[in-house]
C-alpha positions in Angstrom: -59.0 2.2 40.9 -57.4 3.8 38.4 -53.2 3.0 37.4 -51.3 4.9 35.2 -48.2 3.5 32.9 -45.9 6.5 32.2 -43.6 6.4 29.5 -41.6 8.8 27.6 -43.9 10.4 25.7 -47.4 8.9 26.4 -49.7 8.2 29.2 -51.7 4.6 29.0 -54.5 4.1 31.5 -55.8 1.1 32.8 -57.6 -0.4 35.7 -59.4 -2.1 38.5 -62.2 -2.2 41.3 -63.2 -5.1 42.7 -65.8 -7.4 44.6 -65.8 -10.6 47.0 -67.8 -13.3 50.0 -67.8 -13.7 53.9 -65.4 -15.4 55.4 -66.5 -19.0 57.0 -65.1 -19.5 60.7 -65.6 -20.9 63.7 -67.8 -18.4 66.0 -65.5 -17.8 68.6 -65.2 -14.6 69.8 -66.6 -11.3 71.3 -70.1 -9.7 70.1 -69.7 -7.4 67.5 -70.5 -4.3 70.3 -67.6 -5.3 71.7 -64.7 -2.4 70.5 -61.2 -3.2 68.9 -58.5 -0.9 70.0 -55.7 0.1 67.7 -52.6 2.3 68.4 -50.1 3.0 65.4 -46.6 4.9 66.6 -45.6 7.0 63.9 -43.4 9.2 66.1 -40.9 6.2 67.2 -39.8 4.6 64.5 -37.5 2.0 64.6 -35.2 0.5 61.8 -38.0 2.1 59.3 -40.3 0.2 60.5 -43.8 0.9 62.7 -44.8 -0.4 66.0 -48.5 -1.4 66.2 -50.8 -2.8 69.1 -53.9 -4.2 69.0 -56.4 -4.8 72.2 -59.1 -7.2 71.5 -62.4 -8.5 73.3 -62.1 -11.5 75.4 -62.5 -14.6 73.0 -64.7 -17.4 73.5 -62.9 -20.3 72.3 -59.0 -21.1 72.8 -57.9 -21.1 69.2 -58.1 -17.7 67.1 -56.7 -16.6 63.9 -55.1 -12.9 63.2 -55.3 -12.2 59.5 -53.3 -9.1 57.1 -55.6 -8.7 54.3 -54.4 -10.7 51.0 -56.2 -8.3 48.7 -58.1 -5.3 49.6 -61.7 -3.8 47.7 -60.8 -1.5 44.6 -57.4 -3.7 43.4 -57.3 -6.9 41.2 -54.4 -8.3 42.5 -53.4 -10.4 45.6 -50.8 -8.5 47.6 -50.0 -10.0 50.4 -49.6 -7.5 52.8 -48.8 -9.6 55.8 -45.1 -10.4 54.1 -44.5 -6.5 55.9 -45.4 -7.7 58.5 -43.0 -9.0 61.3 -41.9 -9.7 64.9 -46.1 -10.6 65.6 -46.4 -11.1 69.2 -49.9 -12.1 71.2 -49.9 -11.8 75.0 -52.4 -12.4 77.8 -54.0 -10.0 80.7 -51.0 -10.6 82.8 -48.3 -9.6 79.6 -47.4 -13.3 79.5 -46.4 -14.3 75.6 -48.7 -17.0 74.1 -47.5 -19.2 71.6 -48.2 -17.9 67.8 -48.1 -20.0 64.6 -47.2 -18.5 61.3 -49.6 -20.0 58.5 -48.8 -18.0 55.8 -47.7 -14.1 54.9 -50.5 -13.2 56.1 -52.7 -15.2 59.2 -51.1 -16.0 62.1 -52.9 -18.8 65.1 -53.1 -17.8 68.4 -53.1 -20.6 71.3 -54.7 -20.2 74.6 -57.2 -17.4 72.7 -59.7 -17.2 75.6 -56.6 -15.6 77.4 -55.6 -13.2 74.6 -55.5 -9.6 75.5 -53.3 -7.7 72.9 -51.2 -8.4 70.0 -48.0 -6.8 68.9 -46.2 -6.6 65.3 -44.0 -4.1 63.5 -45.0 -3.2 60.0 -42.5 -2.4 57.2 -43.2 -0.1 53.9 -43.9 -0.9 50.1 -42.8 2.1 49.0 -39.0 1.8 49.6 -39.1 -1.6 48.6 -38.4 -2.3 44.7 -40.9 -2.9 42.6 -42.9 -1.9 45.9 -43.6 -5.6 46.5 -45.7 -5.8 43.7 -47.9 -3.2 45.8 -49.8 -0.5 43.2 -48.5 2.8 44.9 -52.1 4.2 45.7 -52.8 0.8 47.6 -49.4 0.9 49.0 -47.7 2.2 52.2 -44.7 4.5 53.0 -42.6 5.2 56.2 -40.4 8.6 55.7 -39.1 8.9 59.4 -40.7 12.9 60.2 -41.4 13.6 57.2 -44.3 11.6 55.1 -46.2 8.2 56.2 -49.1 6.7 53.8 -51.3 5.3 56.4 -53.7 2.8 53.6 -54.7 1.5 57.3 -55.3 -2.3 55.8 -51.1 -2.3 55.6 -50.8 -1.6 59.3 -54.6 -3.2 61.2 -55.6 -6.3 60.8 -58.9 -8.6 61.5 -60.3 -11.3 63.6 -62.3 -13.3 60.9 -65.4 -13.2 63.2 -64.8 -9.8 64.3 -64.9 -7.8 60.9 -68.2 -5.9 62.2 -66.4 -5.0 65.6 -65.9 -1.5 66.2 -62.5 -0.2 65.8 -60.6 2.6 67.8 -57.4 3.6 66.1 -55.1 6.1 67.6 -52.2 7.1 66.0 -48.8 9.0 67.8 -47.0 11.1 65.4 -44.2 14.1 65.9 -46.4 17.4 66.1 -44.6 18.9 62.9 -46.8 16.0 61.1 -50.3 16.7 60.4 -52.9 13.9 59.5 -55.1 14.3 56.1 -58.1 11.6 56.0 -61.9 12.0 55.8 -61.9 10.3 59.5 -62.7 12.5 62.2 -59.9 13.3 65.0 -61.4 12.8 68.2 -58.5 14.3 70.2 -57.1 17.5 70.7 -53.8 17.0 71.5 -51.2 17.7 68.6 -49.4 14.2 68.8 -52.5 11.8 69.1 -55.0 11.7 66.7 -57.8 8.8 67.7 -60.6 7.6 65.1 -63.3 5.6 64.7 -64.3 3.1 62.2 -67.8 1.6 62.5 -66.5 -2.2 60.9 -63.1 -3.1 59.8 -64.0 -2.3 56.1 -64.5 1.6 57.2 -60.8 0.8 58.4 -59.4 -0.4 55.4 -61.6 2.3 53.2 -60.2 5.4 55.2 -56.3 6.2 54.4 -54.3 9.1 56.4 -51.6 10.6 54.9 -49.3 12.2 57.6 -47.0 15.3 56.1 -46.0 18.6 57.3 -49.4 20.8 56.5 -50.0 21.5 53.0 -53.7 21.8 52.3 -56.7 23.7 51.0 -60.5 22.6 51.6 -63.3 23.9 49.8 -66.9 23.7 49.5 -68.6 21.7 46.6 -72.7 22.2 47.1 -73.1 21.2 51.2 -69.7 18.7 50.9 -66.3 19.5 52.1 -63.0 18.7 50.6 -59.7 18.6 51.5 -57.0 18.6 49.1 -53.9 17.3 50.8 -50.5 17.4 48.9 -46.8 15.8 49.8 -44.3 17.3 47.3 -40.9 15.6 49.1 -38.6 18.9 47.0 -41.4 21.6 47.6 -41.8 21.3 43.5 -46.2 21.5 43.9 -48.3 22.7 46.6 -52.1 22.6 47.3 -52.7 26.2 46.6 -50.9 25.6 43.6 -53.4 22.8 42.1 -56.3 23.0 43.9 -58.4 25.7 41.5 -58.4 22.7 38.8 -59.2 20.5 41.4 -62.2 22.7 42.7 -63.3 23.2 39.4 -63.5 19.9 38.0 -65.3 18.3 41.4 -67.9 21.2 41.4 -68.7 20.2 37.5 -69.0 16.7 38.4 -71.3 17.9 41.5 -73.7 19.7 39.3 -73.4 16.8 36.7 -74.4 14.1 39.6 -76.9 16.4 41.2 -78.3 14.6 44.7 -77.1 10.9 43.6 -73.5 11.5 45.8 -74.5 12.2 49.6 -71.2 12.8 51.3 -70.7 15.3 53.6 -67.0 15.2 53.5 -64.2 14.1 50.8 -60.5 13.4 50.9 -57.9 13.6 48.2 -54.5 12.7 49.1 -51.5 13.1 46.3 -48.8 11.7 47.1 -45.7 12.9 44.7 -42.8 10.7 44.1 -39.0 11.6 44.2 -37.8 10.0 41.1 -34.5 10.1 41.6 -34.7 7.7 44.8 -36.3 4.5 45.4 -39.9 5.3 45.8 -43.6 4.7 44.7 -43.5 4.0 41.1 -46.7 2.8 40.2 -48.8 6.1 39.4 -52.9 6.7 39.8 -55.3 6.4 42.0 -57.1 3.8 44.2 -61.2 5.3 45.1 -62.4 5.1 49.0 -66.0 5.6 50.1 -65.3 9.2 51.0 -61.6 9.6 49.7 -58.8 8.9 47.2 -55.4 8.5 47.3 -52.9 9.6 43.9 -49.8 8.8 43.5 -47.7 10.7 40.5 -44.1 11.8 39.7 -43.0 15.1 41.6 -40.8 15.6 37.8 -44.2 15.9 35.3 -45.0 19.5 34.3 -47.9 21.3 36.3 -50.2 21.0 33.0 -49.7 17.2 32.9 -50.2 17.1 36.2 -53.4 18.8 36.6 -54.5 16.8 33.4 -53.7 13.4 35.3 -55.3 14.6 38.7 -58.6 15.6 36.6 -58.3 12.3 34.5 -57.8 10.3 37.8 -60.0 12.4 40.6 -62.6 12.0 38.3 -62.8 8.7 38.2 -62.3 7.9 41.5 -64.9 10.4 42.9 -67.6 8.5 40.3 -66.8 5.4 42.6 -69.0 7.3 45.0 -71.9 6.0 42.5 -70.8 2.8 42.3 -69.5 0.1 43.8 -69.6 1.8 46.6 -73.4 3.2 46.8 -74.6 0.4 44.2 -72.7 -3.1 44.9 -73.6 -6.7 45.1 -72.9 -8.6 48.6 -69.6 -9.8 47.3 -68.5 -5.9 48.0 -70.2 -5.4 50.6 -69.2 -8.5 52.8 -65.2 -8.4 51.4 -63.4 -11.4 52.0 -59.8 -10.2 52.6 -58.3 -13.4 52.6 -59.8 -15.8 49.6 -62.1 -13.3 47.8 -65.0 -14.3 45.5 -65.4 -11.5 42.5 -68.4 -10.2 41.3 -69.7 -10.4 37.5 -70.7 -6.7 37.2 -67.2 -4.9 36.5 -69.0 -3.1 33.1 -71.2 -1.4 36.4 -68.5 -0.8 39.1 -65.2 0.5 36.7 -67.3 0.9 33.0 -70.2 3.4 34.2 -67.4 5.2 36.5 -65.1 5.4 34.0 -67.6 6.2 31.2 -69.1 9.1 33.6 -65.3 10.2 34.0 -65.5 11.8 30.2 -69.1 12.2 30.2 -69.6 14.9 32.5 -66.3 16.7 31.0 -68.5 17.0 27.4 -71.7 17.6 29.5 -70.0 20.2 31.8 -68.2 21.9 28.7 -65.0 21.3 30.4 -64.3 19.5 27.1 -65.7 20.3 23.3 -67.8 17.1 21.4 -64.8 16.7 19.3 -62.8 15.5 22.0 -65.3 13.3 23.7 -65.8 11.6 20.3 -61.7 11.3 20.2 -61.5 10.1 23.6 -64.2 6.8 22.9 -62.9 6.5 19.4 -59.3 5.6 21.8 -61.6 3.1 23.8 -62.3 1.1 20.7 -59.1 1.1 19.4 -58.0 -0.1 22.7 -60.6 -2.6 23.4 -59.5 -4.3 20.5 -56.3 -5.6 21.7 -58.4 -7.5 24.4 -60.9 -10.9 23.6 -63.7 -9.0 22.3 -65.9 -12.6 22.4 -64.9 -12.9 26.1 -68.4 -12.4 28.3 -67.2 -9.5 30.7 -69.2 -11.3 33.3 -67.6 -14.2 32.9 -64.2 -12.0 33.1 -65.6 -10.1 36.0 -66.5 -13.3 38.2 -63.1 -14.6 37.4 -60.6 -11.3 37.1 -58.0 -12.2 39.5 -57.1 -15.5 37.5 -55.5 -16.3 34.3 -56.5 -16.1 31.5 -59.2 -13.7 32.2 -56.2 -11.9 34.5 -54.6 -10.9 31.4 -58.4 -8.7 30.3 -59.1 -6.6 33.0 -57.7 -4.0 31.8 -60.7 -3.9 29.2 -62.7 -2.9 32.1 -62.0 0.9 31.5 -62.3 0.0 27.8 -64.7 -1.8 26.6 -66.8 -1.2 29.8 -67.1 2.2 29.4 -67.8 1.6 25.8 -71.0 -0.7 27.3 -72.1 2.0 29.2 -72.2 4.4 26.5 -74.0 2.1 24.1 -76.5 1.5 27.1 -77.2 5.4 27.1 -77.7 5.7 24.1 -80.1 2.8 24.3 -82.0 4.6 26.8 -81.6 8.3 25.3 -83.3 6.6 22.5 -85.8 5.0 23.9 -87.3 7.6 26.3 -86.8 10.0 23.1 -83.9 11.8 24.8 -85.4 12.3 28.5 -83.3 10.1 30.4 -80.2 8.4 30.7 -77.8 5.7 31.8 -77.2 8.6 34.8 -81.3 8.7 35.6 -80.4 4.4 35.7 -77.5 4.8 38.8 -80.1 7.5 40.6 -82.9 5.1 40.8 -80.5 2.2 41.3 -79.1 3.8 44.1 -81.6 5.4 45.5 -82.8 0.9 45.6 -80.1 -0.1 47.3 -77.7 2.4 48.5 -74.3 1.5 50.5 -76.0 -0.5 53.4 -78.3 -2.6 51.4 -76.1 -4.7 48.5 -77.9 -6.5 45.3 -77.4 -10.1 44.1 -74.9 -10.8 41.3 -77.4 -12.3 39.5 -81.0 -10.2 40.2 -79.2 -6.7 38.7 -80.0 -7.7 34.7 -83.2 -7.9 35.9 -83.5 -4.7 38.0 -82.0 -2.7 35.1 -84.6 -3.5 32.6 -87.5 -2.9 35.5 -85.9 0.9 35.8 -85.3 1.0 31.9 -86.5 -1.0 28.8 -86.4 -4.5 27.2 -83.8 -3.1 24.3 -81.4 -2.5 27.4 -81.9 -6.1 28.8 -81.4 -7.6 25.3 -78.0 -5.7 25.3 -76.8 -6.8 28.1 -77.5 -10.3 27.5 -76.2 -10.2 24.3 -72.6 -8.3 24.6 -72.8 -8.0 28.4 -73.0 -11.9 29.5 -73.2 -13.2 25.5 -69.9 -13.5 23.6 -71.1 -11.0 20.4 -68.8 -8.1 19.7 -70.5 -5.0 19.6 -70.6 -3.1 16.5 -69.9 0.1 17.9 -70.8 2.2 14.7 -74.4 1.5 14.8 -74.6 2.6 18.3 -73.0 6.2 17.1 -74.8 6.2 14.5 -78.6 6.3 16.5 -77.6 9.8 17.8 -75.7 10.6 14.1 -72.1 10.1 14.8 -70.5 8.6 11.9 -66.7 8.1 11.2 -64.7 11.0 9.7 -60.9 12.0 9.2 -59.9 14.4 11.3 -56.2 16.3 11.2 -54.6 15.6 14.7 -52.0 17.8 15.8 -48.4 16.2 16.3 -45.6 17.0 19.3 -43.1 20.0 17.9 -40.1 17.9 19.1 -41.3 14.7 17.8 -41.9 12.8 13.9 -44.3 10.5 13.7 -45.3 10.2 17.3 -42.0 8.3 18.0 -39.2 9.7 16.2 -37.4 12.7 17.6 -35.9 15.2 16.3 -33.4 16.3 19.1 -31.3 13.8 21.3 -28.9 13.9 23.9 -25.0 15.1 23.2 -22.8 12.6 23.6 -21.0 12.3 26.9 -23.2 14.6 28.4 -26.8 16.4 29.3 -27.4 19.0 26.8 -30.6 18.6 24.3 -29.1 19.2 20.6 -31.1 19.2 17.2 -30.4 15.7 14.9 -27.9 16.4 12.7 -29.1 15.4 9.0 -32.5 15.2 10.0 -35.5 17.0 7.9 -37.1 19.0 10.7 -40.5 19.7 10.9 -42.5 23.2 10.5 -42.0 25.2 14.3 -38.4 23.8 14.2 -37.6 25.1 10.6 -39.8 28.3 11.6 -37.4 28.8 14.7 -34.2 28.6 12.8 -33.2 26.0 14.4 -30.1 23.8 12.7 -28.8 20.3 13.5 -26.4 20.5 16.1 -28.2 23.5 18.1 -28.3 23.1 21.6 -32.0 24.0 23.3 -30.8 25.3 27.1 -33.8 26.9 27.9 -37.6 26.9 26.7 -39.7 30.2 27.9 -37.2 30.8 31.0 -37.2 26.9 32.1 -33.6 25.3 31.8 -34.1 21.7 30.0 -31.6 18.7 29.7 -31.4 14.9 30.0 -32.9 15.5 33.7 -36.3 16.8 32.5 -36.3 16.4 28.7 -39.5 14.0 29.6 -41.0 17.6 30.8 -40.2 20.0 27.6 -41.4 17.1 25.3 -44.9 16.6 27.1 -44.9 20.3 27.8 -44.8 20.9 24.1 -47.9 18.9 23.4 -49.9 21.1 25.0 -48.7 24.1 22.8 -51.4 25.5 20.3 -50.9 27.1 16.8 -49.5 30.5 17.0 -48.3 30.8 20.3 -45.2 33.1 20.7 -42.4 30.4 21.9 -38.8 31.7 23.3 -36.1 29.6 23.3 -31.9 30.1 24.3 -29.9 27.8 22.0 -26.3 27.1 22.2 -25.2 27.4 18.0 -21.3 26.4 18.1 -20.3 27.6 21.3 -22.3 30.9 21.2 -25.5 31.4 22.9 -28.5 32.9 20.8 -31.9 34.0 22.3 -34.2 33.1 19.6 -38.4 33.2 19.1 -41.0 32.5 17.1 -44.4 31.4 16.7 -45.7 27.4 16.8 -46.5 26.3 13.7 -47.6 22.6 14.1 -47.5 19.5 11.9 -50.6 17.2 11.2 -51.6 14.0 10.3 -54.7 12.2 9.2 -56.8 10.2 11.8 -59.9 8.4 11.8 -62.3 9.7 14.2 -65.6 10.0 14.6 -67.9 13.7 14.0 -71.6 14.8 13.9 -73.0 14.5 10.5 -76.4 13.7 10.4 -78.7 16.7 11.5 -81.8 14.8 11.9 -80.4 13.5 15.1 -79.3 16.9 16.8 -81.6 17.1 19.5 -81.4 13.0 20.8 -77.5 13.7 20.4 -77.8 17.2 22.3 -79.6 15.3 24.9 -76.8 12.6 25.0 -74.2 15.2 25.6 -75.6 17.9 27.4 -78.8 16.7 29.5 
């Protein structure tokens, strides 16, 4: 999973994917042959809220228990999605009620469970709640009445403990205007039934549909297919509109992976929020087996958009790698209800994230220069976190404090691990292989049907690689030593350097504007008093000017947030046209962008004698 914190002027990432054990229970029930039938009705909805029926094999013993997953796979937090849950009835062959207990927000026992033929329940949103519950918006649900409904199915199924490995049938009614984008396969022709099948309940909960009017594109990436599905609620985006980037960066990250990823058919599913209502506020991405769903404001300009979708897609279509090809048995048998983590988080979010910027720099999407940028970030934002903290330790423990407060680190410091382990074996194998040859022959050992043991995958590693890689693993992986980060640059001669880093035209400093809004009202003005920087005194611009318009877009206090992060992407010498309001009079104005810069410390190429291990990092 990948979240996103959105704030005026800057994007922080952070996040999460997770790990856990079988459930104990009494064996009571059906075989697992024996098929669970769901039907969701999408096309009725009643007080906002969802109707949902579940048939189930005849039980064996007269006590049962119905469970809402707690937490689901890919999230670090226990969310409790049985408190949407409500009105849960069970009733017997002849449609008499049984008696149901409530045991928490999210199980439910059944009496008389040798007589139990379906169960009943209506299901409420996160998205329109505020705060969403303390749902992450990916992970979350959303009922728009005809219009848009977030099907993440583990809001709306549940599970018999002893009946996870059932087969499920899921059929879902909706309104015919709706169409339903998921990587499930739709098993019935008519235009208001869909009906799908999920082998287990995890291929439930790890295939979201996201119901809209149609507004898609699929394309081809090698022999895989993938739809791009979009929900813009004012018509601001479309699919066409984003989907070249889209295309683009998947087939790079296809050629990058070469035969590792095996699926036949992908799923992304953006969700864009209305802003100016109660909706999903909590912005990224959460990774499925053979989809993701994104969440991001409708309000962000297209080019900040596109740069989120490619820094997010990304990252969730590495998960394909890992965890959800390579994983340990406390992925693979998920405990919804009391889950037991794994320790290899540095694998499952550090390798994906780390392979997330790699194959940008490999791919030439990006230049060296900003792949050494982007992990010089990493360190600097690793250490705000317990750098003497073992990160299996942390893993194995994520979902409580204090190590709670650290997995964040994961897309930190863990990609940091992963880099220093390539490096490792770039070194070592004089440049041949990599930390990517390591996930290939790791998954080509285990794959998604055939999970490790937490504590056999140390081991495993060094068999596929060398000692050095074992020692550094034990040592910063599962030790407590910090890891000097410069000596792992400098084997493939990276040193630190200052570099001039371009600043926003609008902004001092990073932080200090140089325009605000005019009292009492909407309109943009200049700072009075204020020395302004180089494009605004090479625009004429004076305190007190109004900016109305930037290159034919209209800006004021409702999208200031979009001229501001729009202007960071401007590049010295472009031809900017502005309309300014200069004391009551309105002036067409242009000029060219002449950008301010500040000293940095970075990271560059300086020693020559490692070009070809450092071209082999970078490009192999």
């Amino acid at each position: 999973m990948k979240k996103l914190v959105m704030a005026l002027v800057c994007c922080a990432t952070m996040f999460p994917a997770l790990a856990q054990t079988r459930e104990k229970a009494v064996k009571n029930v059906a075989k697992p042959s024996q098929e669970i039938t769901v039907g969701i009705d999408i096309a009725n909805v009643k007080d906002d809220k969802v109707t949902v029926t579940m048939e189930v094999p005849k039980m064996t013993s007269n006590k049962a228990t119905f469970h809402i997953p707690t937490i689901i796979p890919g999230t670090y937090s226990k969310d409790d999605y049985g408190k949407f849950v409500e009105n849960l009835k069970a009733f017997d062959t002849k449609g008499k009620e049984l008696a149901v207990t409530k045991n928490s927000d999210n199980s439910w026992d059944i009496a008389n469970a040798k007589n139990l033929s379906k169960i009943t329940y209506q299901v409420n949103d996160s998205y329109d709640k505020q705060g969403e519950g303390g749902v992450f918006s990916p992970a979350g649900t959303n009922i728009a009445d005809k219009d848009n409904f977030m099907l993440n199915l583990h809001g709306f199924v549940g599970y018999f403990p002893d009946m996870k490995d059932n087969p499920y049938e899921i059929t879902v009614t909706h309104p015919a205007t709706l169409w339903g984008a998921t990587s499930l396969v739709d098993l019935d022709p008519s235009d208001t039934k869909d009906t799908f099948k999920a082998s287990r309940y995890f291929e439930v909960t790890d295939s979201p549909i996201m119901y809209s009017k149609p507004d898609y594109t699929t394309f081809m990436v090698g022999d895989m297919e993938i739809i791009f599905s979009v929900y813009s609620p004012n018509g601001t985006f479309n699919a066409k509109m984003l989907s070249p980037d889209i295309e683009k960066m998947m087939q790079a990250q296809k050629r990058f992976l070469g035969d590792i990823n095996k699926n036949k058919r992908y799923t992304i599913l953006l969700y864009l929020t209305d802003m100016t209502k109660t909706d999903a506020q909590g912005f990224g991405a959460l990774e499925h087996n053979t989809s993701t769903t994104v969440v991001f404001p409708e309000m962000m300009p297209k080019e900040q958009l596109v740069a989120g979708l490619i820094d997010v897609v990304s990252h969730e279509f590495f998960h394909t790698v890992t965890p959800l090809a390579i994983h340990s048995k406390e992925i693979h048998d998920f405990n919804y209800a009391t889950p037991t983590m794994s320790e290899h988080l540095w694998m499952y979010e550090g390798v994906t994230e780390y392979f997330a910027n790699l194959f940008q720099v490999n791919q030439r999407l990006i230049d060296e220069e900003e792949f050494y940028t982007r992990m010089a970030g990493k360190i600097q934002n690793a250490a705000s976190y317990n750098d003497t903290m073992s990160f299996t330790e942390m893993s194995r423990n994520v979902i409580n404090p204090p190590y709670k407060a650290q997995y964040n680190n994961v897309y930190e410091k863990g990609a940091l691990i992963a880099m220093c382990i390539d490096i490792t074996i770039r070194e070592k194998s004089g440049g041949e292989r990599g930390i990517l040859d390591l996930m290939r022959k790791l998954s080509q050992e285990y794959g998604p049907d055939k999970p490790f043991d937490d504590s056999e995958l140390f081991a495993k590693v060094v068999s596929l690689t060398y000692p050095e890689v074992g020692d550094f693993l034990n040592t910063y992986v599962k030790g407590t030593t910090p890891i000097k980060y410069d000596d792992f640059f400098a084997r493939v001669g990276v040193t630190k350097a200052m570099k001039k880093v371009p600043m926003n035209p609008f902004l001092k400093n990073q932080t200090t504007p140089y325009i605000t809004i005019k009292p009492g009202g909407k309109e943009i003005v200049v700072i009075n008093g204020v020395k302004l920087n180089n494009f605004l005194n090479g625009m004429k611009l004076e305190g007190g000017d109004v900016i109305a318009q930037i290159n034919g877009t209209a800006y004021n206090l409702d999208n200031i947030y979009d001229m501001i992060m729009g202007a960071q992407n401007w590049k010295e010498g472009e031809t900017v046209s502005m309309k300014i309001l200069r004391d009551g009079k309105e002036m067409t104005i242009s000029g060219k962008v002449l950008l301010d810069y500040t000293d940095a410390e970075g990271y560059a190429a300086t020693d020559r004698s490692k070009d070809q291990l450092r071209e082999a990092w970078l490009t192999k």
